[in-house]
C-alpha positions in Angstrom: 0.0 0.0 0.0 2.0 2.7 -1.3 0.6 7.0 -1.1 0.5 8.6 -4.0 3.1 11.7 -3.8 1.6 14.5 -0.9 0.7 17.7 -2.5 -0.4 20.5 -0.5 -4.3 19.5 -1.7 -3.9 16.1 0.0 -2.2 17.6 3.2 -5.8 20.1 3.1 -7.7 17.4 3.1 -5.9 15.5 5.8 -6.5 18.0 7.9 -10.5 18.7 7.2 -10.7 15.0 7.7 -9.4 15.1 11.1 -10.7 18.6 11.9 -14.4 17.3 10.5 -14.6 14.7 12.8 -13.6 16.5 15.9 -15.7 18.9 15.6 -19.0 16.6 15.1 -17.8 14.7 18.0 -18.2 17.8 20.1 -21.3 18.8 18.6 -22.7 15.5 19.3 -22.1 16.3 23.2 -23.1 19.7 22.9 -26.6 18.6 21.7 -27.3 16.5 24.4 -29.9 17.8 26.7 -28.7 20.7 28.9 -25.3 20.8 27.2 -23.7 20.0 30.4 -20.0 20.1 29.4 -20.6 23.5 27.9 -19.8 22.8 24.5 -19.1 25.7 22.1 -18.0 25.5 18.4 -17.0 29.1 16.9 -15.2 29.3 13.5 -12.6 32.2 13.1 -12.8 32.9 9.4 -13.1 30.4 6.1 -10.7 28.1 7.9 -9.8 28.0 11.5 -12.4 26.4 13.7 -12.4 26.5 17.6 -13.9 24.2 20.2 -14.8 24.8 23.7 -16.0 23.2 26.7 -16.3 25.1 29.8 -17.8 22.5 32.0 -14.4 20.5 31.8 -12.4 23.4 31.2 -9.2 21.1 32.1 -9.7 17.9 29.3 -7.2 20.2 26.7 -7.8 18.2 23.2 -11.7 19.8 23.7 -10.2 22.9 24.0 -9.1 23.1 20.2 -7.5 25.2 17.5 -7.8 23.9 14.1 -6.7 24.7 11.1 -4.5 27.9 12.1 -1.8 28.8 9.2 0.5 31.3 8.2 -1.5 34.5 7.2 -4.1 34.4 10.3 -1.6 36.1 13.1 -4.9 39.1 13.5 -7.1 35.9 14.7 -5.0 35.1 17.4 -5.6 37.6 20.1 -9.5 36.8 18.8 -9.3 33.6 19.5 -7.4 33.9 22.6 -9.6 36.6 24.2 -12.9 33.9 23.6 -11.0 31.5 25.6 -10.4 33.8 28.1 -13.6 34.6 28.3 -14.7 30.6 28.8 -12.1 30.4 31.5 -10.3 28.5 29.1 -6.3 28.2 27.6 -6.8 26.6 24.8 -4.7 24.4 22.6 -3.3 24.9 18.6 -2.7 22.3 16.7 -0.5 23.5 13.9 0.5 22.1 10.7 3.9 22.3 9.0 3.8 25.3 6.8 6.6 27.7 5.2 7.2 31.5 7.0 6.3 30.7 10.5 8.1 33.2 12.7 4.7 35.5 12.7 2.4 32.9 13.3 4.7 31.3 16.2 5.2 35.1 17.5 1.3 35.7 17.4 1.0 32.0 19.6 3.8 33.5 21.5 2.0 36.9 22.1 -0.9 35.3 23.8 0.9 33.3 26.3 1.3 30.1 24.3 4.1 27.8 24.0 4.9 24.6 22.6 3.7 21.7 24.2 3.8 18.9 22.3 3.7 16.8 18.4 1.1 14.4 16.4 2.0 12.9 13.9 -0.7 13.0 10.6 0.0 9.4 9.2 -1.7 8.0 5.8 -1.5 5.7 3.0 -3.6 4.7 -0.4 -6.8 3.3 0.7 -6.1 -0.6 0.0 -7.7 -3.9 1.5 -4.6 -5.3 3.4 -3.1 -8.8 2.8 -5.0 -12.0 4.3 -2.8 -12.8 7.3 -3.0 -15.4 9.6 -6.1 -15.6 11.6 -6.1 -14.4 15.2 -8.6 -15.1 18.2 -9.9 -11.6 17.8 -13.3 -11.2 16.3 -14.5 -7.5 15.2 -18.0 -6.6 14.9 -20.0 -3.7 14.0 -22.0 -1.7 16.7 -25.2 -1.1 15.5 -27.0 2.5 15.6 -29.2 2.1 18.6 -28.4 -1.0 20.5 -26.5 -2.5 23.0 -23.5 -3.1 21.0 -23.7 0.9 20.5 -24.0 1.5 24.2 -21.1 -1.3 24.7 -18.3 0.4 21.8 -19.3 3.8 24.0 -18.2 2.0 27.2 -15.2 0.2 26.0 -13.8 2.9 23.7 -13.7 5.5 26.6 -12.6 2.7 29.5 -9.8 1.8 27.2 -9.0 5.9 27.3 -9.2 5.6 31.1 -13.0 7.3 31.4 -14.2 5.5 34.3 -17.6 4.1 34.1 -19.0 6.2 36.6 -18.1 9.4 34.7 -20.3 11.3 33.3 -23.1 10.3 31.8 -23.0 12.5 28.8 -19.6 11.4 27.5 -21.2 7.5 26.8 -24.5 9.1 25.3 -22.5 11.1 22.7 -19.9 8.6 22.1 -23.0 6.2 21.4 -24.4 8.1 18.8 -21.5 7.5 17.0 -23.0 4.5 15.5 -25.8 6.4 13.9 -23.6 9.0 12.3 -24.0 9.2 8.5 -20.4 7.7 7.2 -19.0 6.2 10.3 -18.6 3.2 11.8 -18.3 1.9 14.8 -16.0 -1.5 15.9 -16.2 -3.6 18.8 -12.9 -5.9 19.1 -13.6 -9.4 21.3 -11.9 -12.4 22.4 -13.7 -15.4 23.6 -16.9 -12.9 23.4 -14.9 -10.2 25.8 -15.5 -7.2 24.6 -11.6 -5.6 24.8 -11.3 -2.9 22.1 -13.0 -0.3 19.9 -12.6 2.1 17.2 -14.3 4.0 15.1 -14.2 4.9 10.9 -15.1 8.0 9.4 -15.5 7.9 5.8 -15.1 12.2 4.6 -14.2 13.5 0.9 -12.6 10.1 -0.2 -10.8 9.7 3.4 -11.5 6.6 5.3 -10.2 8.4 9.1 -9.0 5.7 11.3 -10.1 7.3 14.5 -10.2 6.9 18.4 -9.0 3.4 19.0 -8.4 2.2 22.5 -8.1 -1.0 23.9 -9.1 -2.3 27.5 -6.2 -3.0 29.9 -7.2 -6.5 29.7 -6.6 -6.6 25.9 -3.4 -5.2 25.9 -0.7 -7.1 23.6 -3.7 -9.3 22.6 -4.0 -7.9 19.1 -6.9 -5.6 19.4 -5.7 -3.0 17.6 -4.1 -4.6 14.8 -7.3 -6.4 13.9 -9.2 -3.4 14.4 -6.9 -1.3 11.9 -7.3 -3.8 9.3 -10.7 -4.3 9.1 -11.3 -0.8 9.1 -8.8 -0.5 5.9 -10.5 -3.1 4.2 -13.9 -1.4 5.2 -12.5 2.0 4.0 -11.4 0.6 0.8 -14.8 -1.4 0.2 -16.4 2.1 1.1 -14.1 3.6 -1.7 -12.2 5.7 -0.5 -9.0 6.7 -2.1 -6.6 7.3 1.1 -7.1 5.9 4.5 -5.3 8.4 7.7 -4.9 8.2 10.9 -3.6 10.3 14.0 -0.9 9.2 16.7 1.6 10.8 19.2 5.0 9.9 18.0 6.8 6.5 19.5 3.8 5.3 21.1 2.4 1.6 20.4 -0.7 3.4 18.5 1.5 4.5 15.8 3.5 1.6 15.8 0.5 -0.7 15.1 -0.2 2.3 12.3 3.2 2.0 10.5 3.1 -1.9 10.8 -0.2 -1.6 8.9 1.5 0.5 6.0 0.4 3.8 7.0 3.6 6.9 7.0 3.7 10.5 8.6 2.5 12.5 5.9 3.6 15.9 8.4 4.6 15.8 11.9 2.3 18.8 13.6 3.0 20.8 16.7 0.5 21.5 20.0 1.0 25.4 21.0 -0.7 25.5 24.7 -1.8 28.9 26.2 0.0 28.4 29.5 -0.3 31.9 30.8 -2.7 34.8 30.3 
């Protein structure tokens, strides 16, 4: 599975394809009855899109800067001030680009720094080779049923959400299942629900999003299984390029690369870490 060359038009639509998702996940708990987290979505411009949630003002990857680029260093103290406002510091995530000494001294201006890196990894949207056949089964959670409820549960246990959070994080997470384009996977052993991830299929992008994996299903093969049924999914769905998200070094990308994804850019988090 080898990527066709990355132009600047692939790279854009990388980046809506992970920004587009993000953002509907947030909506999804905004909507929710009451809108307890406080859940605000405010775009900046044609580009640069901004999430919020004052009721858990300290979960950073809800407080989010998207799509931020060379060219928007007026927005900055704009989007700054309607985090201060929130009682927030938010977060930019910032893609590679060319002339970045304004932009970084905009960030810079408003009390961020540099906090962190993602990579962006991708590859041509290909059913994988047959392999040899594990003990892991994967199934699809259903819109509105107990498997739905279930892949809620076990995606956010496997990213340490303990089950007697908040309620409203499992209800939106649920409704995952019904969204128009995604998917939702439950990974099992022996009928043990251990793993879950999600596929969003966006402008000819199958987005391999949000996997986790129970403690107990650790170095079981969750996640391996779970990537390659969701690459043969996306290229069944027909997409042309399958991506993915993953902090650098960590097993997540490792289970990427070993599926034949790359890092199509390496991106940087800028924090607001004083006001």
């Amino acid at each position: 599975m080898r990527a066709p060359p990355l132009t600047d038009s692939i790279l854009h639509r990388l980046e809506r394809c992970a920004t587009d998702f993000h953002v509907r996940r947030l909506e999804l708990l905004r909507d929710l009855p009451g809108n307890h987290c406080g859940v605000e979505v405010r775009c900046f411009g044609d580009h640069v899109v901004a999430t919020a949630a004052s009721g858990v003002p300290d979960i950073d990857w809800m407080q989010h800067v998207a799509g931020l680029e060379p060219g928007d260093e007026p927005v900055v103290p704009e989007i700054a001030a309607w985090y201060r406002q929130n009682g927030i510091r938010p977060r930019f995530e910032i893609a590679p680009a060319a002339d970045f000494a304004a932009l970084a001294g905009a960030l810079a201006g408003v009390g961020a720094r540099q906090t962190g890196f993602i990579d962006a990894l991708w590859t041509r949207a290909e059913a994988p080779p047959d392999r040899v056949a594990t003990d892991v089964d994967i199934r699809v959670a259903e819109p509105d049923s107990d498997d739905a409820a279930l892949f809620a549960r076990v995606l956010l246990g496997g990213h340490g959400v303990p089950d007697d959070a908040s309620t409203e994080h499992f209800a939106a997470v649920a409704l995952w299942a019904s969204e128009p384009g995604w998917r939702c996977y439950l990974a099992s052993d022996a009928g043990r629900p251990l793993g879950a991830a999600a596929l969003a299929v966006d402008d000819g992008i199958g987005y391999l999003a949000s996997a986790s994996t129970l403690p107990a299903g650790r170095r079981r093969g969750c996640q391996q299984a779970l990537i390659r049924r969701r690459l043969r999914d996306a290229s069944a769905a027909g997409c042309e390029l399958t991506a993915s998200l993953a902090t650098p070094r960590t097993t997540s990308h490792r289970n990427l690369e070993r599926a034949g994804l790359g890092v199509a850019c390496t991106k940087v988090f800028w924090a607001v870490v004083s006001t």
